[in-house]
TIBADREN-934825 format. One record per residue (C-alpha): residue in three letters; x, y, z negated. Coordinates in steps of 0.1 Angstrom, whole numbers, padded with zeros to 4 digits, always signed. Each point is the difference from the previous one (the first is absolute). Layout:
REM TIBADREN-934825
ALAXYZ
...
REM end
This chain:
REM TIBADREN-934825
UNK+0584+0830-1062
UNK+0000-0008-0038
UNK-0027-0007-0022
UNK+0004+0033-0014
UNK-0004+0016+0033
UNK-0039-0009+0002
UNK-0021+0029-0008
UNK-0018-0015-0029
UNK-0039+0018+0005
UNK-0011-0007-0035
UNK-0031+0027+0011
UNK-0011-0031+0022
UNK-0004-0023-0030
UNK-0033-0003-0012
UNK-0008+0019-0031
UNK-0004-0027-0021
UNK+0035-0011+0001
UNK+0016+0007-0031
UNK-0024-0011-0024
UNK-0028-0020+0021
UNK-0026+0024-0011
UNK-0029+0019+0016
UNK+0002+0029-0020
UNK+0023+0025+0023
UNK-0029-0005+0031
UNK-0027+0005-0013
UNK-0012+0020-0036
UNK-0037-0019+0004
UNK-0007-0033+0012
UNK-0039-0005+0012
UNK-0015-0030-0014
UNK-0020-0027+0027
UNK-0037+0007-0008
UNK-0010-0041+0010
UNK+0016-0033+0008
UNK-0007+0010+0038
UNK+0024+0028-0002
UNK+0025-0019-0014
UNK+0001-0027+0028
UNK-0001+0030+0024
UNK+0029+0012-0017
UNK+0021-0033+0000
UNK-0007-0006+0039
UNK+0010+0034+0007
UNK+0033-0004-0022
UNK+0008-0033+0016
UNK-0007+0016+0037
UNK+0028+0029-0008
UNK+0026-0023-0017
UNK-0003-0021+0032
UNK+0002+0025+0021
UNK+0037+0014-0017
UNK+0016-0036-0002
UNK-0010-0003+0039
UNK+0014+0032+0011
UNK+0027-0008-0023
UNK+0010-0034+0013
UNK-0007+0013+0035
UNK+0031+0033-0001
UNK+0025-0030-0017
UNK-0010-0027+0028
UNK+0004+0027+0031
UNK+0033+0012-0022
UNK+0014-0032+0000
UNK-0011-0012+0030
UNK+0021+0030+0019
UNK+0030-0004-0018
UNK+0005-0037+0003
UNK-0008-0001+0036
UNK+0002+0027+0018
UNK+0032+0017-0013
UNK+0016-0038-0005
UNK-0008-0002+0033
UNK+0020+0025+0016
UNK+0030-0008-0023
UNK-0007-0039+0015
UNK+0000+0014+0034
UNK+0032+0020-0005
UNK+0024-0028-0012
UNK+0021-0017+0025
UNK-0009-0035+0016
UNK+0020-0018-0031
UNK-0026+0012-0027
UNK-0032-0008+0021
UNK+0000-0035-0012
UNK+0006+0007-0035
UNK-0025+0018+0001
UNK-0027-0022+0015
UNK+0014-0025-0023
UNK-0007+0021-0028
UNK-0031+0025+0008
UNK-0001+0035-0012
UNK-0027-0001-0026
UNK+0021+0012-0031
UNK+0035+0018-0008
UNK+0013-0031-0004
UNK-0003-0003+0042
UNK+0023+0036-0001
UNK+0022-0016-0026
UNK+0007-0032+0020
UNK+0005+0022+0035
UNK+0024+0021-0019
UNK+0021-0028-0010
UNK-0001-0011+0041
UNK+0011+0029+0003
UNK+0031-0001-0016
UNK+0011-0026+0026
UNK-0007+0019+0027
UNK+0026+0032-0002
UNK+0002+0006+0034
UNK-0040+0009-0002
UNK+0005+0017-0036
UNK+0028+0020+0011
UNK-0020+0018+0031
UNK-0036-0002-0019
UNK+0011+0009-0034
UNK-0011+0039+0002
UNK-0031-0011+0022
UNK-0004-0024-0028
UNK-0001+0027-0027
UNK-0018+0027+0021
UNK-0028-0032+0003
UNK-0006-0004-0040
UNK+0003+0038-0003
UNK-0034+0002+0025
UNK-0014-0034-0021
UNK+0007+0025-0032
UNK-0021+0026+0018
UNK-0027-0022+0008
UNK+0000-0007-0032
UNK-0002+0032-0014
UNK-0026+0008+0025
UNK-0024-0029-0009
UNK+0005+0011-0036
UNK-0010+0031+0002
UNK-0036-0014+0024
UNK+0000-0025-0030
UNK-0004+0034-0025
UNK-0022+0018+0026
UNK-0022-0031-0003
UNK+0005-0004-0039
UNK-0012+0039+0001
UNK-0029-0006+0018
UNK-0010-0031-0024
UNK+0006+0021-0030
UNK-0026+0028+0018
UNK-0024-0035+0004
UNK+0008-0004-0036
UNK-0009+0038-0016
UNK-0026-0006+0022
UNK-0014-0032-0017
UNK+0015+0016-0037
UNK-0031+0032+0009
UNK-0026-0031+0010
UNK+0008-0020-0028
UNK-0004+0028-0026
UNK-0037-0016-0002
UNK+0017-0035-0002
UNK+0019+0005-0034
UNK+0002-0039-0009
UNK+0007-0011+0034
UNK+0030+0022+0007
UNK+0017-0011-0022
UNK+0004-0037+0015
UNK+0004+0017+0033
UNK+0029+0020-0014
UNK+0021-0027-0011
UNK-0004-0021+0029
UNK+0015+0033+0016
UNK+0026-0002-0025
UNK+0007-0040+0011
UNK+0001+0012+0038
UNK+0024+0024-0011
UNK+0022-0018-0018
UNK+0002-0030+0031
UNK+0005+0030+0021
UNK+0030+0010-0023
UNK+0013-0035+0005
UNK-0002+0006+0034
UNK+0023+0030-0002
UNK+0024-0014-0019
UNK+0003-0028+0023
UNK+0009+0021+0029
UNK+0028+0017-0026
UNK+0018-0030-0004
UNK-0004-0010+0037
UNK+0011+0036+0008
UNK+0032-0008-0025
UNK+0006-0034+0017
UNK+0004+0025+0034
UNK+0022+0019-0022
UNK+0026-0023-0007
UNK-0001-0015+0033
UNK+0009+0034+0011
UNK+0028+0002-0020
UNK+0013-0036+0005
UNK+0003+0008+0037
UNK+0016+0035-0008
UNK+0027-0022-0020
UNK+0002-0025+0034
UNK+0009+0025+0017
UNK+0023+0015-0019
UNK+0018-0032+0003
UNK-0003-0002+0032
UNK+0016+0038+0002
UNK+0028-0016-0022
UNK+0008-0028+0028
UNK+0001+0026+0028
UNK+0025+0023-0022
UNK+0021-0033-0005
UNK-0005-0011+0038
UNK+0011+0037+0011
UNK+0031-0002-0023
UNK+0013-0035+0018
UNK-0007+0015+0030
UNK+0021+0032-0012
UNK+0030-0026-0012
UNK-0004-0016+0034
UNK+0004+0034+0021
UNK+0031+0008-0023
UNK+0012-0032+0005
UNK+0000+0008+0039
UNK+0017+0029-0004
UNK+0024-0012-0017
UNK+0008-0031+0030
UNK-0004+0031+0025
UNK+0027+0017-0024
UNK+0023-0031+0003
UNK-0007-0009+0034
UNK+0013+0038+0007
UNK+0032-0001-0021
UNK+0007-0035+0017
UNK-0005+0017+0033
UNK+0026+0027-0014
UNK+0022-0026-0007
UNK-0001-0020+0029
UNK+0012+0032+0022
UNK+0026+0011-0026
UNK+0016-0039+0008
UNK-0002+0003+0034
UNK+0015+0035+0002
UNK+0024-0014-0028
UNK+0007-0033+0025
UNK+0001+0022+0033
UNK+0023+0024-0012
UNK+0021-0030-0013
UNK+0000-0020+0032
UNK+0011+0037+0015
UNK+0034-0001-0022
UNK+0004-0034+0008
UNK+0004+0007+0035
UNK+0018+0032-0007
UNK+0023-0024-0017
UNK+0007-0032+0028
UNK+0003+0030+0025
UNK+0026+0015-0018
UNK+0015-0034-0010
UNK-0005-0009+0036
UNK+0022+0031+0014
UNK+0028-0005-0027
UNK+0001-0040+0014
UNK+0004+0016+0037
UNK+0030+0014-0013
UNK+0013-0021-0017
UNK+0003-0018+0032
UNK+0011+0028+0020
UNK+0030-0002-0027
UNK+0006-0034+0001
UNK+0004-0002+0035
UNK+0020+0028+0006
UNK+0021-0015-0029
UNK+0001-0033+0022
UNK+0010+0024+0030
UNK+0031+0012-0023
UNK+0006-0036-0004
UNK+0003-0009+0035
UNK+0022+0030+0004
UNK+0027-0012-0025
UNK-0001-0037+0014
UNK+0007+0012+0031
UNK+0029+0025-0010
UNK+0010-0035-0019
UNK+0002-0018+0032
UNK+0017+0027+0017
UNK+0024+0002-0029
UNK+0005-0036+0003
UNK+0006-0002+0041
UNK+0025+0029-0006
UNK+0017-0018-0027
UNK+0002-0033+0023
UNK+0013+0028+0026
UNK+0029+0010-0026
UNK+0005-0037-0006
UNK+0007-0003+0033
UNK+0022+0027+0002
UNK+0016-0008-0031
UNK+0004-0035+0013
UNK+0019+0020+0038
UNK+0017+0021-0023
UNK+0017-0021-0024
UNK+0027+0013+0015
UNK-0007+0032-0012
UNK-0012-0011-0035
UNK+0026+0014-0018
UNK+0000+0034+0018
UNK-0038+0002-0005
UNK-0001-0014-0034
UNK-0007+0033-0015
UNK-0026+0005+0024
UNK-0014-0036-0006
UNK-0003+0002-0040
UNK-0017+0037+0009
UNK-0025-0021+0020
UNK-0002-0023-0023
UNK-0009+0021-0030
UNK-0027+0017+0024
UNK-0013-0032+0004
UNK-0007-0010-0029
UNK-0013+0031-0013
UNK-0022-0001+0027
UNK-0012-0041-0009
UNK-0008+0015-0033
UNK-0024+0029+0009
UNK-0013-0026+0020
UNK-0006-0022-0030
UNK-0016+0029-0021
UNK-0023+0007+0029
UNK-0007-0038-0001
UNK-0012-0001-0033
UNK-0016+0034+0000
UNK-0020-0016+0025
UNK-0008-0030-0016
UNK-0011+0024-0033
UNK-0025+0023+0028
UNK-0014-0031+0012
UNK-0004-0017-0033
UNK-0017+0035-0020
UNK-0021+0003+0035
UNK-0014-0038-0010
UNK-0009+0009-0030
UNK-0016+0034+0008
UNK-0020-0021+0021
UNK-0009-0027-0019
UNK-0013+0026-0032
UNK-0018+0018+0029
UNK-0018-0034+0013
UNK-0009-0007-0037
UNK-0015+0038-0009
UNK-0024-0010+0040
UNK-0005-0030-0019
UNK-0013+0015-0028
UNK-0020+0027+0016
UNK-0016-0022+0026
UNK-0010-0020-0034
UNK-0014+0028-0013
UNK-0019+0011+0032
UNK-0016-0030+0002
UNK-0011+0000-0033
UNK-0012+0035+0002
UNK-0014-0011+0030
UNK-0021-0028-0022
UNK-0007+0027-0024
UNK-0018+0021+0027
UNK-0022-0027+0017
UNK-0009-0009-0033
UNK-0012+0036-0008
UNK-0016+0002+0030
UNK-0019-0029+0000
UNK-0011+0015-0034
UNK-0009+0031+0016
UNK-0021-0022+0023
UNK-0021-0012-0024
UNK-0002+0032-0020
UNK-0014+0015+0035
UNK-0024-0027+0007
UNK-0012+0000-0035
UNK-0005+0039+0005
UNK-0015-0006+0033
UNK-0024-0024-0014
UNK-0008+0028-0029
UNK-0006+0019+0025
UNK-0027-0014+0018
UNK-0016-0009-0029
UNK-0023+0032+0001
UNK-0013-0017+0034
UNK-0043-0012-0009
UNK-0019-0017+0028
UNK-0032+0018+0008
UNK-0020-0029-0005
UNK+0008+0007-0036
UNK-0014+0036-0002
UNK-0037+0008-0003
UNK-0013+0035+0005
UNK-0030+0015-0014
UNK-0023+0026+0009
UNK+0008+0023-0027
UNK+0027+0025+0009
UNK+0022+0019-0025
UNK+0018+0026+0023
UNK+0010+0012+0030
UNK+0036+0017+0010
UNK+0024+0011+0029
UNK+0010-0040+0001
UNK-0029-0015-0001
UNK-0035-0012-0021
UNK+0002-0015-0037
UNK-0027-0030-0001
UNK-0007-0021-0029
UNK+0006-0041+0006
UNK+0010-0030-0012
UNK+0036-0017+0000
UNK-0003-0041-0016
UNK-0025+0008-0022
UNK+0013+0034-0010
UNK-0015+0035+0007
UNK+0023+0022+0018
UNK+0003+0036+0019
UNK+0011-0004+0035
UNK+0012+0025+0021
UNK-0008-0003+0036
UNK+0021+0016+0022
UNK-0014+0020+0034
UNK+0009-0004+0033
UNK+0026+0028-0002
UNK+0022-0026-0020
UNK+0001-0022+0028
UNK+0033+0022+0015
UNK+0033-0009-0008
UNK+0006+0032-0019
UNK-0030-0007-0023
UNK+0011-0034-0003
UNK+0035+0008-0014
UNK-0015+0020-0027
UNK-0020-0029-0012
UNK+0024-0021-0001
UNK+0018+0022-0021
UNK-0029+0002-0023
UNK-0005-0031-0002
UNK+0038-0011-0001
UNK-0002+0027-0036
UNK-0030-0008-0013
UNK+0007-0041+0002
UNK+0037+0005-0021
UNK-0017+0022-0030
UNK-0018-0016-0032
UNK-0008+0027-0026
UNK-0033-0001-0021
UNK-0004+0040+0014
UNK+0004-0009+0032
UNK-0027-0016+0024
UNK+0003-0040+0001
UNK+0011-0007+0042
UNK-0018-0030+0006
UNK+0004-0005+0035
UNK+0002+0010+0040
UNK-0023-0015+0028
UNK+0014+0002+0030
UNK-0022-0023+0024
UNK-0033+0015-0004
UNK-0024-0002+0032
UNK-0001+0034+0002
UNK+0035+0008+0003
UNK+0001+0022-0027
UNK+0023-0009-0032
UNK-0011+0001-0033
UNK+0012+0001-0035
UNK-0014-0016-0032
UNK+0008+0016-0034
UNK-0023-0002-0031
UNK-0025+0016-0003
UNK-0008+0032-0023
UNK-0031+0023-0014
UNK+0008+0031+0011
UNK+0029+0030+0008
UNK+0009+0022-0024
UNK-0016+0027+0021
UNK-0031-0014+0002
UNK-0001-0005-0035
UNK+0006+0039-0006
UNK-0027+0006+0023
UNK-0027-0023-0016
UNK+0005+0020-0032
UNK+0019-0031-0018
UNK+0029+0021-0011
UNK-0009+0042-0005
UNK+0023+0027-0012
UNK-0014-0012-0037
UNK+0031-0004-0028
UNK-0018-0029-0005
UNK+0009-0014+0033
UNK+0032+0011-0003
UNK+0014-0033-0019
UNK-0014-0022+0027
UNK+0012+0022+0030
UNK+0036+0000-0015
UNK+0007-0038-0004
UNK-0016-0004+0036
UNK+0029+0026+0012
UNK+0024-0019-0025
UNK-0007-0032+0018
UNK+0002+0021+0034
UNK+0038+0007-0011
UNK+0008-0032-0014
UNK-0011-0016+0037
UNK+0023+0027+0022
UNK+0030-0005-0027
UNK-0001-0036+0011
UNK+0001+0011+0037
UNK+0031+0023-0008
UNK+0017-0022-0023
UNK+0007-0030+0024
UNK+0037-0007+0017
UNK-0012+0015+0031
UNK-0025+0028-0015
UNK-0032+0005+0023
UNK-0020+0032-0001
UNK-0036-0002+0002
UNK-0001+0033+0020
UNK-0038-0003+0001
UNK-0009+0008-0040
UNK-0039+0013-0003
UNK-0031-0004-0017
UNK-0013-0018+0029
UNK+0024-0029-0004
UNK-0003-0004-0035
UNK-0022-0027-0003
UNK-0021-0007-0034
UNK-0013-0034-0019
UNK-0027+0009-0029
UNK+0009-0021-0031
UNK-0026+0018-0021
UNK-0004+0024-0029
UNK+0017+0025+0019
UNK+0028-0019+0010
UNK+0017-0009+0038
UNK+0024-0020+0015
UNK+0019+0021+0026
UNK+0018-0011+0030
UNK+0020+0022+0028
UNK-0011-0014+0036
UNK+0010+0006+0039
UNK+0035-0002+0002
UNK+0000+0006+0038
UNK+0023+0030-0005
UNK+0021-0013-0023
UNK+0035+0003+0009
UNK+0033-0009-0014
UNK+0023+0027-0013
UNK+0033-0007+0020
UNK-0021+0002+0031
UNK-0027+0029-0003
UNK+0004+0033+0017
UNK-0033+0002+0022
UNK-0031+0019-0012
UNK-0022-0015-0023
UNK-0039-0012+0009
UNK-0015+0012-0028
UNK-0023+0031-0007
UNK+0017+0033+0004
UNK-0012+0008-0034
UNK+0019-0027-0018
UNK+0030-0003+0025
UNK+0036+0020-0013
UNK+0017+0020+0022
UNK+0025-0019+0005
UNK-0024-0029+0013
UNK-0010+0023+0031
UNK+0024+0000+0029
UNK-0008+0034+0016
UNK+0006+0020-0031
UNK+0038-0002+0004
UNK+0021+0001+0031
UNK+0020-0027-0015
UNK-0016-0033-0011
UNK+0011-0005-0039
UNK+0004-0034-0014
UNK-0038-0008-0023
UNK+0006-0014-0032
UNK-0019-0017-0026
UNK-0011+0037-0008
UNK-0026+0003+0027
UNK-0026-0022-0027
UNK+0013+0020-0025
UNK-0018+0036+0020
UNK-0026-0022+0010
UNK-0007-0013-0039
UNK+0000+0035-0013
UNK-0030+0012+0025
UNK-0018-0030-0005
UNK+0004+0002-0043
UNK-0014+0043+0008
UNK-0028-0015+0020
UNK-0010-0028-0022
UNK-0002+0023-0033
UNK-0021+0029+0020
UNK-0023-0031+0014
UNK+0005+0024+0037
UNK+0019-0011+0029
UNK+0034+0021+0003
UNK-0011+0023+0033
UNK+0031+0022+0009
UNK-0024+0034-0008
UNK-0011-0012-0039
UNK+0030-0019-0008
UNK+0014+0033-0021
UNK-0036+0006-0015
UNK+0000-0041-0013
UNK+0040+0006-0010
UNK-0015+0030-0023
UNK-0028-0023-0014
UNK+0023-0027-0008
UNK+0022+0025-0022
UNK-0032+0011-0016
UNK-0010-0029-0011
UNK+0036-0021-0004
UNK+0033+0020+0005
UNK+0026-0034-0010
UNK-0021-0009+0031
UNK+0002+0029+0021
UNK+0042+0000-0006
UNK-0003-0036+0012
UNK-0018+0007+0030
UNK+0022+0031+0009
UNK+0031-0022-0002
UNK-0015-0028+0017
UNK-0010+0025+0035
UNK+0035+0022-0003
UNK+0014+0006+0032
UNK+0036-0013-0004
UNK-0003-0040-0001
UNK+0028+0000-0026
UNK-0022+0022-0025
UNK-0023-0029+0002
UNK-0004-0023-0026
UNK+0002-0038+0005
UNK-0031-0026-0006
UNK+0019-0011-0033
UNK+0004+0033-0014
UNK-0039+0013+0013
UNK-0009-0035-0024
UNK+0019+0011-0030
UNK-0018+0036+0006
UNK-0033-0017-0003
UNK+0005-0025-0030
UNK+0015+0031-0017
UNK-0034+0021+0002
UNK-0025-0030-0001
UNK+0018-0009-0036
UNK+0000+0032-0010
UNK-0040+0004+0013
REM end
């Protein structure tokens, strides 16, 4: 409170104030009749001017007294451990004590960021103490200035007297102005101390906002090594389907090569049979021309009769030696072009048994690199694994569900939700779909989706647990409080929360192997207060989530929210879900959001009609969102251009 604040009573100043006169109190002043009187009257002055500087002195001591101890007290006994001895070192008898702890204090931000608002709510109740012993103080200063009309009416008969006791009324009041305008400037010194620690914390608002950006760089960063890891997983089955179909032609090839070899022999040796053939017609040629010899030789005598006959013989003989000789050297060319067939096809095995065995290098290489991709994946893996002699729980519990109770605890020094799983989860059916949620939750990074910490699997108990960060509250809880209402006012704060709500499932839908939430309500939209009307929003409880390629069975979800093509019974046929399921789910959950109602099946028409009412780009949105045929749909990028469309044009 400023100086100009203070109610200035100028009706409480005495009457003489303006121009140290008598004359406004009283029109006649009584004379003393003796010497007597007048010593009467001087004792009886001195008794009443001792009598206001004691009361006086008495409402500044017990004022002072209170607020240098008693309230400096509680403040001492509120500070952490690390402040005690600066204070004993230094005691609290001045603001100069509360400047020196609020220097500590700057030191200790652990402390200052938990005990800030306590801090403030503390010197708002010191303010009211204040006020409140002011306003005793002018209770008190009324009941003097009663004492003092009083002793004005008395005094009437003491005319010289009063006015010495007037101006030593004027003196008290004057040191009691002094007074006040000490407290001023100590009530200015609180001021700025106020403010510097509004600036500190500013600051310290700043380094979060920085801290929260590296850790936003580091998550993209991650995605970006999951992107590459994928591609490189991609590319590593491409090669080997590349390599195997490869090695398949190659063996297509020395089977085929291997056949045409076969024959090739199969030729050659019937060629070689062929061969024998004529040599042995040659020797049987040869034994009957030794036979003719012979006879030639017994029938010299005859020679001239026969000589006819002879050169005939003769002339078939050597027509005969010649087709020998051309089937001599075709021979010798068969047998020559066989070699060489044979040699090109023992270099072309030579070359593809190079090649195999290279390609053969090629693929143990690769698959040692697969290896190591795998165990480096395996190792990723597991990294979700905590030991549950890392995990705290609390007392305080945030929630309970179909999977188990929500519990505040502690996770290396950091607070944390942890869900704690039944006893149902212990079968192997429940087991799978944890695994699955926790296989999904521990591959995403997205600043509107819920930080996966962790998974404890060895608890005493038996049950499992998972550890995400920790949030203030759901969205429907928040609706139910009375933070947001139906209000136009509202309106800009409920739209970015959806906005943020579309940004996180665009993520989901947009990844090489799109996942749909299949879950998408108010319940599972978790909230973070950043003040002035502003949240952090965060999509949670990925237990249904499934990936596209793969999800035909019926989703978990609320009926409400759930499309039709997300329940199995409704069709004889299961249909394949798409990425559109969120979209139906989105819609409902943007109708019940705006109406501040939850979306029952028998008001869901009467909160479409108030929706139109009050927005119809809204209501269209909604309508296309729910539409029966999937296709109809729109997409999570195409809902966020919708919504930046009408908040700029809002």
């Amino acid at each position: 409170m400023m100086e100009e604040d203070y109610p200035k009573d100028e009706h409480l100043l005495p009457i003489y104030a303006k121009d140290n006169s008598i004359t406004e109190a009283t029109d006649e002043s009584p004379i003393p009749n003796s010497e007597y009187e007048k010593e009467a009257t001087q004792d009886t002055k001195a008794d009443m001017n001792n009598q206001i500087v004691l009361n006086l002195d008495e409402s500044y001591d017990e004022f002072e007294t209170d607020f240098t101890k008693e309230s400096l007290y509680k403040l001492q006994q509120e500070r952490p451990q690390c402040l005690q001895d600066t204070i004993s070192k230094k005691p609290l008898s001045s603001f100069e004590g509360i400047i020196s702890i609020q220097q500590q204090m700057h030191a200790d931000l652990a402390w200052y960021n938990t005990n800030f608002d306590h801090m403030i709510r503390h010197c708002e109740e010191l303010f009211d103490n204040l006020e409140e012993r002011r306003s005793n103080f002018r209770q008190r200063e009324s009941q003097l200035q009663k004492v003092y009309k009083q002793n004005i009416i008395k005094m009437k008969e003491l005319n010289e007297d009063l006015t010495s006791c007037l101006r030593s009324l004027q003196d008290s009041h004057n040191s009691l102005t002094k007074e006040h305008q000490q407290l001023q400037m100590s009530h200015d010194t609180l001021t700025t101390n106020h403010q510097k620690l509004l600036k500190s914390h500013d600051t310290m608002t700043a380094d979060h906002q920085e801290l929260q950006n590296s850790h936003d760089n580091l998550s993209r960063n991650y995605q970006e090594l999951q992107k590459s890891h994928n591609s490189l997983k991609m590319e590593h089955h491409k090669l080997h389907n590349s390599l195997k179909k490869e090695y398949h032609e190659l063996q297509k090839l020395h089977n085929s090569l291997t056949l045409e070899r076969q024959e090739l022999q199969k030729s050659h040796d019937s060629l070689k049979m062929k061969h024998q053939e004529l040599q042995k017609s040659h020797d049987s040629l040869k034994m009957k021309h030794q036979e003719l010899q012979k006879s030639h030789n017994s029938l010299k005598m005859e020679h001239q009769e026969l000589h006819k006959s002879n050169a005939t013989l003769t002339t078939s003989h050597e027509e005969l030696q010649t087709s020998h000789n051309n089937l001599k050297i075709a021979h010798q060319q068969e047998v020559t072009r066989h070699q060489k067939s044979q040699e090109e096809i023992e270099n072309r095995l030579k070359q593809i048994n190079q090649r195999l065995v290279q390609t053969q290098e090629e693929l143990a290489a690769k698959q040692n690199e697969v290896a190591k991709l795998q165990s480096t994946l395996q190792k990723l893996e597991n990294n979700w694994k905590v030991s549950c002699t890392d995990v705290t729980l609390s007392k305080k519990e945030l929630g309970r569900g179909g999977w188990g109770v929500i519990w505040i605890g502690e996770f290396r020094g950091q607070s944390v939700a942890v869900k704690q799983m039944h006893e149902l989860i212990k079968s192997d059916e429940y087991m799978e779909l944890l695994h699955r949620e926790i296989n999904t939750m521990s591959q995403l990074r997205h600043p509107n989706l819920l930080q996966f910490i962790g998974a404890v699997l060895d608890h005493p108990s038996g049950n499992p647990m998972i550890i995400t960060e920790v949030m203030d509250t759901s969205l429907r809880s928040a609706y139910e409080r009375k933070e947001f209402t139906t209000n136009r006012h509202c309106r800009p704060v409920i739209l970015s929360i959806m906005r943020d709500v579309a940004v996180g499932l665009n993520y989901l839908h947009c990844l090489p192997d799109p996942i749909i939430h299949r879950d998408v309500s108010s319940a599972n939209v978790l909230l973070e207060s950043k003040g002035d009307k502003k949240w952090k929003t965060k999509i949670s409880d990925f237990g249904s989530a499934k990936f596209a390629h793969a999800a035909v069975t019926a989703a978990p979800g609320a009926a409400v929210y759930s499309a039709p093509e997300s329940i199995a019974t409704i069709h004889r046929k299961k249909r394949r879900q798409t990425t559109k399921m969120d979209s139906h789910s989105y819609g409902v959950l943007l109708c019940e959001v705006l109406t501040c109602r939850f979306p029952d099946e028998e008001i869901f028409e009467a909160l479409l009609k108030q929706v139109k009412a009050s927005s119809p780009q809204l209501h269209e949105l909604i309508v296309s969102c729910i539409d029966e045929e999937p296709d109809k749909r729109p997409t999570m990028s195409e809902i966020i251009i919708k919504l930046d469309h009408f908040i700029a044009n809002k």
